[in-house]
C-alpha positions in Angstrom: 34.5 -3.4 23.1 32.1 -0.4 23.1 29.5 -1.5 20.2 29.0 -4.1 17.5 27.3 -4.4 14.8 24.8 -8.1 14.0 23.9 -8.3 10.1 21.4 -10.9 9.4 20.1 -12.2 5.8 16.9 -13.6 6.3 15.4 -16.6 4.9 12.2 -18.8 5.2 14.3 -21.9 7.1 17.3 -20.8 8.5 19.0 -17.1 8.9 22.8 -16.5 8.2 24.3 -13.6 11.1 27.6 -11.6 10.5 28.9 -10.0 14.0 31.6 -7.2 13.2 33.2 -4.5 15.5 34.1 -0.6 15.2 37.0 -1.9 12.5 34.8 -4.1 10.6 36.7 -7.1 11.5 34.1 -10.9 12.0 33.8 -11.4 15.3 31.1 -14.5 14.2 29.6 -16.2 11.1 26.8 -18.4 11.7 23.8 -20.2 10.1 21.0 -20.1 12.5 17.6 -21.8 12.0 14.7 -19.6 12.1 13.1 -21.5 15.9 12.9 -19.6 19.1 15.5 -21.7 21.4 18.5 -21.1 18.4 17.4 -17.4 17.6 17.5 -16.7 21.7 20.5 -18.5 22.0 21.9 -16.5 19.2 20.8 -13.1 21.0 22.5 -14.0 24.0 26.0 -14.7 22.3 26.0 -11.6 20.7 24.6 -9.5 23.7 27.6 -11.4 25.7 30.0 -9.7 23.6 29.4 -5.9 23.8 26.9 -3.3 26.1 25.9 -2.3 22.6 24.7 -4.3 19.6 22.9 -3.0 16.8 21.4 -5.5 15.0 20.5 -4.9 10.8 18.0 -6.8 8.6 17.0 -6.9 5.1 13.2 -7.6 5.6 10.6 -6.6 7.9 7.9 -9.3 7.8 7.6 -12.7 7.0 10.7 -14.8 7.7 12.0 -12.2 9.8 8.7 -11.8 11.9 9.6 -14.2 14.9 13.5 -12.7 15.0 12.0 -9.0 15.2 9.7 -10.1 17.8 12.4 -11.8 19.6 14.6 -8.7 19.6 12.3 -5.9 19.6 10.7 -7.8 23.3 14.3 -8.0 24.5 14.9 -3.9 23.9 17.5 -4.7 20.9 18.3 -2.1 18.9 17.1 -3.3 15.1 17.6 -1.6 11.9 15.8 -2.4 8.5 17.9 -2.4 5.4 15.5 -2.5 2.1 16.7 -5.4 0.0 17.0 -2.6 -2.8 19.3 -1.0 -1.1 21.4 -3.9 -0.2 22.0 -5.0 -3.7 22.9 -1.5 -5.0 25.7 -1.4 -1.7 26.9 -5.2 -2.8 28.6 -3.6 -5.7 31.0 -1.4 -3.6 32.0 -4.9 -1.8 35.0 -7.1 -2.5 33.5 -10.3 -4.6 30.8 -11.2 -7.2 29.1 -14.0 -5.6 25.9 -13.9 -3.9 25.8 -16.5 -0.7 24.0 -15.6 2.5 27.2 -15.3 4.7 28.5 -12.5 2.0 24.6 -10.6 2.3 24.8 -10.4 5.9 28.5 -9.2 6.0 28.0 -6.1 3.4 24.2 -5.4 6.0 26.2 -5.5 9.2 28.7 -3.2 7.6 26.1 -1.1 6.0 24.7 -0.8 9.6 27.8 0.2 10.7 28.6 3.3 8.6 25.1 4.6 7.4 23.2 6.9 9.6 20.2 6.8 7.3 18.4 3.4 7.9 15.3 3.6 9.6 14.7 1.2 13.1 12.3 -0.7 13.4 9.5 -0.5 16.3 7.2 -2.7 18.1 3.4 -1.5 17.1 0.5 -2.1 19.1 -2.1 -4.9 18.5 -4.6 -2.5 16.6 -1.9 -1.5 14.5 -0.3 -5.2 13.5 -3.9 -5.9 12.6 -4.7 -2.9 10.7 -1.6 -3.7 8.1 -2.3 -7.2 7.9 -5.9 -6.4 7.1 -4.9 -3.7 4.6 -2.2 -5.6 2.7 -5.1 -8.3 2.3 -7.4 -5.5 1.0 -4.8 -4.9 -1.7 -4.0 -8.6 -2.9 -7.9 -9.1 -3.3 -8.2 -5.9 -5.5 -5.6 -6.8 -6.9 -6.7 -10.3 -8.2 -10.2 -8.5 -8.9 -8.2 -6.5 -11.3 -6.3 -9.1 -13.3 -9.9 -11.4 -13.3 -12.0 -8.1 -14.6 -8.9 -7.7 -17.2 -9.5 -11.2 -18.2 -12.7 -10.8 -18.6 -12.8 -8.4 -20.5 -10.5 -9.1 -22.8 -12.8 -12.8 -23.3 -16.0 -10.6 -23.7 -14.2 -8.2 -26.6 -13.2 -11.3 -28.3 -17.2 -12.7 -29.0 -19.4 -9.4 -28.0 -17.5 -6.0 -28.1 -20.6 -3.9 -28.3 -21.5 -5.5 -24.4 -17.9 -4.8 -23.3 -18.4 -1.2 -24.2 -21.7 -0.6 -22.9 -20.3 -2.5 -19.5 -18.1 0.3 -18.0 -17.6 -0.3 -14.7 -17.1 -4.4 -14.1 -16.6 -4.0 -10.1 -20.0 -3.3 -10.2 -22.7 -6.2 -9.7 -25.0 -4.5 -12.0 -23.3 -5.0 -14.6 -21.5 -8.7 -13.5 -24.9 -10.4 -13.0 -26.1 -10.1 -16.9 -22.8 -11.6 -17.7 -23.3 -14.4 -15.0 -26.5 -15.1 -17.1 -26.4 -13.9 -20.6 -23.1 -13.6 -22.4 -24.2 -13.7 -26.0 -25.9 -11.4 -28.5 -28.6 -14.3 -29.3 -29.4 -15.0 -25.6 -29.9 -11.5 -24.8 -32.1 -11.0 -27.9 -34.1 -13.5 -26.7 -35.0 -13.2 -23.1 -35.5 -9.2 -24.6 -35.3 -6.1 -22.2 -38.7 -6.4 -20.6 -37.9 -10.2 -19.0 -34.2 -9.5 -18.2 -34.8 -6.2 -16.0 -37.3 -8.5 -14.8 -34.6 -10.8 -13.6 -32.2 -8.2 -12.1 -35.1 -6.6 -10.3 -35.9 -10.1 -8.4 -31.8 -10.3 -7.8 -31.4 -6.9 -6.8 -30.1 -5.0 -8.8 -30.4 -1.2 -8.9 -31.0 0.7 -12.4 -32.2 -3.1 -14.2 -34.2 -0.9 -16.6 -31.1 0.8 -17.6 -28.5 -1.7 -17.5 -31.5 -4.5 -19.3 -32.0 -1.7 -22.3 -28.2 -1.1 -22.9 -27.2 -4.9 -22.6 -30.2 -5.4 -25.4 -29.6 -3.2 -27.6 -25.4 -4.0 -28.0 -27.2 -7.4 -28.5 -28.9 -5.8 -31.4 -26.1 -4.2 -33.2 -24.2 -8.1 -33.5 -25.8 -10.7 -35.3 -22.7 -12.8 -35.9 -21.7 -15.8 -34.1 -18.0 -16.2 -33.8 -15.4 -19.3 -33.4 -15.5 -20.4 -29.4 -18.3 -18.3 -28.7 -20.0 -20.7 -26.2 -16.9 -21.9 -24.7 -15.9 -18.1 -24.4 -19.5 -17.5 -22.8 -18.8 -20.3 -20.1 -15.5 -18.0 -19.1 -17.1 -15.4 -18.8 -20.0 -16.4 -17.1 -17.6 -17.6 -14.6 -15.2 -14.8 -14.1 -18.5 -12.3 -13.4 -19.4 -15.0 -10.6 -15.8 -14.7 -9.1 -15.5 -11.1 -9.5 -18.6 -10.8 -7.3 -17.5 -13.4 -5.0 -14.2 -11.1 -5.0 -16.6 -8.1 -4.5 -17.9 -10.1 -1.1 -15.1 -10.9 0.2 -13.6 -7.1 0.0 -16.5 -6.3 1.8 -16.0 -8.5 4.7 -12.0 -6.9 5.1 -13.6 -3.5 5.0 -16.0 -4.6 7.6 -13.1 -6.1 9.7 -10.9 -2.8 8.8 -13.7 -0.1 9.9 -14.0 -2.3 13.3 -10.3 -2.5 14.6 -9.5 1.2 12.8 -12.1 2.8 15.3 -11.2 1.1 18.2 -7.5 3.0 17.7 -7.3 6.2 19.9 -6.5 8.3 17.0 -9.2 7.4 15.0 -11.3 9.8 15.0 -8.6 12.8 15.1 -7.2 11.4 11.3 -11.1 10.7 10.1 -11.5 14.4 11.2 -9.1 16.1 8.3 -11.0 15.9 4.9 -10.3 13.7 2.3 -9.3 10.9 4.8 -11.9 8.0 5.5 -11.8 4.7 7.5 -9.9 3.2 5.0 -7.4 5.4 4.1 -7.5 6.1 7.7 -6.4 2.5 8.4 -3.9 2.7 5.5 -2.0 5.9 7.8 -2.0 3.8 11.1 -0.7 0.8 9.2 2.0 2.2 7.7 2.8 5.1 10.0 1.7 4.1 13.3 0.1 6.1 15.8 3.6 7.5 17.5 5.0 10.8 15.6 7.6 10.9 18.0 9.2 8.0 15.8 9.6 10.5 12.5 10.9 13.8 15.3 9.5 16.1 12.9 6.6 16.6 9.7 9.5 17.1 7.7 10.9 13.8 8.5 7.5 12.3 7.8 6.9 14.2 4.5 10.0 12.0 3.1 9.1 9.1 4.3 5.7 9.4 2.4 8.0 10.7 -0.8 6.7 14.4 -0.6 9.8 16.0 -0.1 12.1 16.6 -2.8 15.3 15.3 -3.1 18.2 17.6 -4.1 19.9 16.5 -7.1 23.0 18.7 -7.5 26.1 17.8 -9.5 29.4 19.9 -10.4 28.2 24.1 -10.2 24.3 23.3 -10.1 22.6 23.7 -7.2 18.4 23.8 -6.8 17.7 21.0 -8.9 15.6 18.4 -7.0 13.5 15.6 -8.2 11.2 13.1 -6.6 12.5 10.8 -4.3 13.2 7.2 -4.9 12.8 5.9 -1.3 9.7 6.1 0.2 6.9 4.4 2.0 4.5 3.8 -1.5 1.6 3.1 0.6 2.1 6.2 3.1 2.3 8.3 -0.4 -1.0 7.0 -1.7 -2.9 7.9 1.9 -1.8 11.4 1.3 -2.5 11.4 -2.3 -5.6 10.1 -2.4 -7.1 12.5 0.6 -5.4 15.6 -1.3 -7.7 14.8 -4.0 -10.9 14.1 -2.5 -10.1 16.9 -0.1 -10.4 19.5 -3.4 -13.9 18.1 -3.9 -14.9 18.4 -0.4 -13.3 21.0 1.9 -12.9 24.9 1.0 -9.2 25.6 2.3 -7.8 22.6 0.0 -9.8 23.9 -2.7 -8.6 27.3 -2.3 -4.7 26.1 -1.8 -4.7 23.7 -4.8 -6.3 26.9 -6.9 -3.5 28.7 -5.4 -0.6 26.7 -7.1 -2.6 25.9 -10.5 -2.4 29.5 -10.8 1.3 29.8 -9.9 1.8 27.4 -12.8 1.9 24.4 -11.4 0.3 21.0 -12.9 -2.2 19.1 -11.9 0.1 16.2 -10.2 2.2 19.4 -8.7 -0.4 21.2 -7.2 -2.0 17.9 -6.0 1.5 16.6 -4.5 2.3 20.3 -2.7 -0.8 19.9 -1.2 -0.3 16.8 0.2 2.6 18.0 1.5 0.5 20.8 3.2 -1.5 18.4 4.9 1.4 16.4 6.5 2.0 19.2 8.4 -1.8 19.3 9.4 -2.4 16.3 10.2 1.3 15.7 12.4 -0.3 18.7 14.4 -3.6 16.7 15.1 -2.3 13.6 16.1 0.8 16.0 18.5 -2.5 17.8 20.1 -4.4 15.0 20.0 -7.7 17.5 18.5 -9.9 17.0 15.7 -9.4 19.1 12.2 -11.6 22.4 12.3 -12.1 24.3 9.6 -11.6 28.0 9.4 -14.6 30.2 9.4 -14.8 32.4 5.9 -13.1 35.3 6.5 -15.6 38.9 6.4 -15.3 41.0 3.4 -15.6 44.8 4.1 -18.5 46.2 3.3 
């Protein structure tokens, strides 16, 4: 027997694995619980059965994270089916019931005939610690979000002329009114004069500014409404956690800019315009620092989701559409530089011009030039140089 294939359905205490040959027939059906000694003992029943096992998950962290480690150390080949994927195949599959035996049949078999899953790969230490700092990053602006949503939606219900002149609540010039004055009768009181008074001792830059347009919103309500000092209490407390949530995003930035630098390719991605520390970080974590992995740009273009997908059917041909698949995260980092990279760098200006005058939309021209720097930046990291700009070209006199 010349290869087999090992599904595995992953869970938190115990994994279920599906062994199947070149015919699809079980070779082994097994619970295993998610501890070293079983999941070794597991690898080195299945290795005994074939020179070449190709082993298929349906999650890449979490759960799965000591069994990747375990095979990835041990040179095992290891595929990653996305959980999306696997429900969409369980409908082509014999059976309506969901058990964990049935998930890791249809991935060993998916394994088996698809040539389109990606492998997984060990990634270096900066690497592991870059994406576990970044996915962090995201869950605390993410619950800054929902809190600064609350909040607003408290502040609109008792003051609405504060919440309008407040624009920007990630801000602590704006947060540390709230923390102290929430209502249009306490700001009419302590006036403009005393409360830019009390941002300047805490801080704060523009208090003139901020103290005259928090004053005069207090000005323009006089009415006191139904659960106003309850409401105030809120919202005096959700400014104090959003800038505890402001601290604490610091801190993983502080953290991020550290380890990011300390990765040999640092300073050749920081180099292309448009891409910073964090975004920077963002790349490595999701991309890693080996473009050998992808083969080619092309490849990595549709893993970020900047290559169209065709989308023929019957006699038309041509029609493509945005892919479905693709790394989000990877798709922002090139977004986002494209961007800022029209602000701040001549040739991206000039090429985004380019296609707005072709036609193209804003989104388009922004996305086709993301796809322009793919290519850019796959050549820095392959030479291993930093970006240089082109010199302005002579016009004849």
């Amino acid at each position: 027997m010349a290869r087999i294939w090992a599904g595995v359905d992953i869970g938190k205490t115990d994994h279920h694995c599906v062994v199947i040959d070149t015919d699809g027939e079980r070779l082994l059906s097994r619970r295993i619980a998610n501890d070293e000694p079983e999941l070794v003992k597991l690898i080195g029943e299945v290795g005994g059965r074939a020179e070449d096992v190709i082993w298929a998950i349906d999650l890449n962290d979490g759960g799965a994270a000591l069994l990747i480690g375990l095979l990835l150390g041990r040179e095992q080949s290891l595929l990653y089916l996305p959980g999306r994927t696997l429900n969409r195949a369980a409908g082509g599959y014999r059976g309506e019931g969901k058990t964990d035996a049935r998930d890791a049949a249809i991935i060993a078999d998916q394994a088996r005939m698809r040539r389109d899953l990606h492998p997984l790969r060990p990634g270096d230490e900066i690497t592991v610690e870059l994406k576990l700092l970044t996915t962090r990053r995201a869950d605390l602006v993410a619950d800054r979000t929902r809190v600064i949503n609350r909040l607003r939606g408290l502040l609109t219900g008792i003051f609405p002329a504060l919440e309008r002149a407040f624009d920007n609540l990630t801000l602590a010039g704006p947060l540390m009114p709230l923390s102290g004055y929430q209502t249009p009768a306490a700001l009419r009181r302590i006036g403009a004069a005393r409360l830019e008074s009390w941002l300047r001792t805490r801080k704060i830059r523009n208090p003139g500014k901020i103290a005259a347009a928090a004053v005069e919103a207090a000005h323009r309500q006089h009415s006191v409404l139904p659960g106003e000092q309850l409401t105030a209490t809120m919202v005096a407390a959700l400014a104090e956690e959003v800038m505890a949530l402001n601290e604490r995003i610091k801190d993983i930035d502080k953290l991020i800019e550290g380890r990011f630098h300390r990765h040999e390719l640092a300073e050749v991605i920081i180099s292309l315009p448009g891409i910073g520390t964090l975004l920077g970080a963002e790349f490595l974590a999701a991309a890693g620092g080996d473009m050998g992995f992808f083969g080619t740009p092309d490849r990595l273009a549709g893993f970020a989701g900047l290559a169209p997908a065709p989308w023929d059917s019957g006699r038309i041909r041509g029609n493509l559409h945005r892919p479905k698949r693709y790394h989000r995260g990877l798709n922002r980092v090139f977004y986002y530089s494209a961007m800022v990279s029209i602000r701040c760098c001549p040739q991206s200006r000039q090429f985004y011009d380019r296609k707005r005058a072709e036609g193209k939309k804003h989104t388009q021209a922004v996305l086709a030039l993301a796809r322009r720097r793919v290519n850019v930046l796959w050549a820095l990291i392959r030479e291993n140089r930093p970006y240089e700009p082109l010199p302005p070209v002579a016009t004849a006199a």
